[in-house]
Every structure is written in structure tokens, then in C-alpha cells.
C-alpha positions in Angstrom: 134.6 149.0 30.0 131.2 149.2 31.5 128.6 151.2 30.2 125.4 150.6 31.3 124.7 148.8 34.9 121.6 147.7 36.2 120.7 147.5 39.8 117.7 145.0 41.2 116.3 146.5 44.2 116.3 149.7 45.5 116.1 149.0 49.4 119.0 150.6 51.5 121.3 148.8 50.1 120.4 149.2 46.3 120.6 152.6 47.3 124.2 152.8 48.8 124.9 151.0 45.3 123.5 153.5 43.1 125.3 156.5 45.7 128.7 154.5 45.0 128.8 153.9 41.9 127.8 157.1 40.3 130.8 158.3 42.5 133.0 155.6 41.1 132.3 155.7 37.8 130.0 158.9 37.1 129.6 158.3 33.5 127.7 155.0 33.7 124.5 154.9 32.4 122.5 153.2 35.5 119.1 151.2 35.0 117.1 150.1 38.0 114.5 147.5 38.5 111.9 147.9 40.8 109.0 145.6 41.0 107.0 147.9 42.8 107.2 150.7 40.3 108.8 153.5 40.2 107.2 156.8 41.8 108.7 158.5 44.7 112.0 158.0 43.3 112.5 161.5 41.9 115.1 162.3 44.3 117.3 159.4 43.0 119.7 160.2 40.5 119.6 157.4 37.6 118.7 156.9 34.0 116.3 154.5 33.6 113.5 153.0 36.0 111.8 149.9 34.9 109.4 147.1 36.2 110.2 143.5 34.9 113.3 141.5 33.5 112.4 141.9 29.7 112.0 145.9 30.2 115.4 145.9 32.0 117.2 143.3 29.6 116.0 146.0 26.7 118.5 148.3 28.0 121.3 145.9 27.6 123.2 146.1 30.9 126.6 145.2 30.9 127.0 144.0 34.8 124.2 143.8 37.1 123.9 144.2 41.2 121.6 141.9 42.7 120.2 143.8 45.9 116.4 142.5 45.8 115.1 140.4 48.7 117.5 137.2 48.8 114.5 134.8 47.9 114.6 136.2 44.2 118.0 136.3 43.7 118.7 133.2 41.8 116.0 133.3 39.4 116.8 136.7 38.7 120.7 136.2 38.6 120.2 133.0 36.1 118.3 135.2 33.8 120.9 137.9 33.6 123.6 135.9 33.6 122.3 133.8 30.5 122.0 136.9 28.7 126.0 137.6 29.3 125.4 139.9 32.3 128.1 140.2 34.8 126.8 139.8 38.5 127.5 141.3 42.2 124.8 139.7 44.3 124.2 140.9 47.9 124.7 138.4 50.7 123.1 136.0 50.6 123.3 134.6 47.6 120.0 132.7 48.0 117.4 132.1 51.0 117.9 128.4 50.6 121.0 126.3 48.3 118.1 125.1 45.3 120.0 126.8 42.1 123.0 127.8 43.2 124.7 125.2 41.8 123.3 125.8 38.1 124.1 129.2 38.6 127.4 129.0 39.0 127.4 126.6 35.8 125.5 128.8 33.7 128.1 131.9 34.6 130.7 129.4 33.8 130.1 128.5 30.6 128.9 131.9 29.7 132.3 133.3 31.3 130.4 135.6 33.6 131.6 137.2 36.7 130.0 136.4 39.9 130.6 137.8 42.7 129.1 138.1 46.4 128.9 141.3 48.0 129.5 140.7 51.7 132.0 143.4 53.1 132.7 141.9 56.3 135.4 139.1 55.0 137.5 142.6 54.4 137.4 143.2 58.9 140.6 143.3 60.2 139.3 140.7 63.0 138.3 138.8 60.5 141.7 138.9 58.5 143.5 138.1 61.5 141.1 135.3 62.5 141.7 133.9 58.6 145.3 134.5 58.8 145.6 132.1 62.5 143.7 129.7 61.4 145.8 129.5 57.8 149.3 129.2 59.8 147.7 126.4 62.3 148.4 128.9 65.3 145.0 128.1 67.2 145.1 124.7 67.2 142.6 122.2 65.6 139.6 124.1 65.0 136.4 122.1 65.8 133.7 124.5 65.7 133.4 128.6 65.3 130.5 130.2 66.8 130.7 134.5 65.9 128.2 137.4 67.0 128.6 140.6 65.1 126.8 144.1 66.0 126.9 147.3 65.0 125.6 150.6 66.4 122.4 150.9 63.3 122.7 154.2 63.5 126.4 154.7 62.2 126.0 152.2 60.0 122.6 153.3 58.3 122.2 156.9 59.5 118.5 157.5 57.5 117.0 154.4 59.6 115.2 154.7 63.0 
């Protein structure tokens, strides 16, 4: 059962996090790490604000969602997931492939979860695409070129 949860990053999607999961699982004690502090954040329902790794890692989170800026996401993901910490981490996992590899080893041997969050591989296109290309019915595939677009405003209604 998880207890305490700790989200990195509090941009728009850290948000939409925090929104879920207090509807998911309301009794969770939630931590967030900001490292640009924590004021103007009253209006954000959550236990604990904090500023650095160490202050977070005091709070002993149980599962962590990685929703900083992508270029921070691996040294921050190794950290937490050498101190047992199960991890969601936003897409994309990194802004380049340097420690990607070590962190999948270091969640390995510590039996961590690892998941990426990246809710577009659940698109009914997408699952039909999948599901062609599994039973051979396009042919041989030589190269896949896709353009996705949303309206911003259904899709993040609080953004201009």
C-alpha cells in the first residue's frame, strides 16, 4: 500500500498529478519538490513542500512521479530509485540516452518499478495502428512518420 508519494515538479503536469491522485487515492500523504520554492502554492492541496532531494528523501516516499523539466530526470530518478523509491517519470524519460541504461539497472536490482507516463500509447488510432502492424496486415513497414495535434485549449483549459 502506498502511503506517502512525492511528486518532482509542479508545472501543469505535476499539477494534473497532484489533482488525480488525491482523487484516486485521497488518503495519501503527498510531498512535492520544488526547486524554486514553495510560495504561491497555497491554493494546492498537499502535505509537504520541500526544496532539495535530502529534504524530500526525509519524508520517506514510497513511489515518486518524475514531472520536472526532462533534462533532470535521470539524476533525480537514480537517486530515488536507489533509496527503494518506485518511479512514474513523464515522457521523456531523459533529454538525451546518457543514464538511461544505469537507471534501468539500478531499479533492477533494487526491484523498483519504472514506469513512463506517456498516455498516448493508450489512442485508439494508436491501438489499431499497433494491432496491423502486429498481424502483418500493412505490409513490410519501412519507415513511420506521425503528426499529432490537439486543440491546447481542451486539453489544458488554464493555458492561453
Amino acid at each position: 500500500m502506498i502511503n506517502k508519494i512525492l511528486i518532482v515538479g509542479l508545472g501543469s503536469i505535476g499539477k494534473r498529478h497532484l489533482r488525480l491522485i488525491q482523487k484516486i487515492i485521497p488518503d495519501v500523504e503527498i510531498v512535492v519538490l520544488r526547486h524554486n520554492g514553495c510560495q504561491d502554492l497555497s491554493v494546492l492541496d498537499f502535505e509537504y513542500c520541500v526544496t532539495n532531494i535530502d529534504s524530500a528523501l526525509k519524508h520517506e516516499p514510497q513511489a515518486a512521479i518524475i514531472s520536472n523539466p526532462a533534462s533532470f530526470h535521470i539524476g533525480i530518478a537514480k537517486q530515488l530509485a536507489k533509496e527503494g523509491i518506485h518511479l512514474l517519470i513523464e515522457k521523456p524519460i531523459s533529454n538525451s540516452t546518457e543514464g538511461v541504461n544505469e537507471l534501468i539497472d539500478i531499479c533492477r536490482m533494487n526491484e523498483i518499478v519504472l514506469m513512463t507516463g506517456y498516455n498516448l500509447r493508450f489512442s485508439s488510432s494508436l491501438q489499431e495502428f499497433r494491432n496491423l502492424l502486429k498481424h502483418n496486415l500493412c505490409g513490410e513497414v519501412f519507415s513511420v512518420r506521425a503528426e499529432v495535434g490537439q486543440y491546447l485549449p481542451s486539453w489544458r483549459p488554464d493555458s492561453d
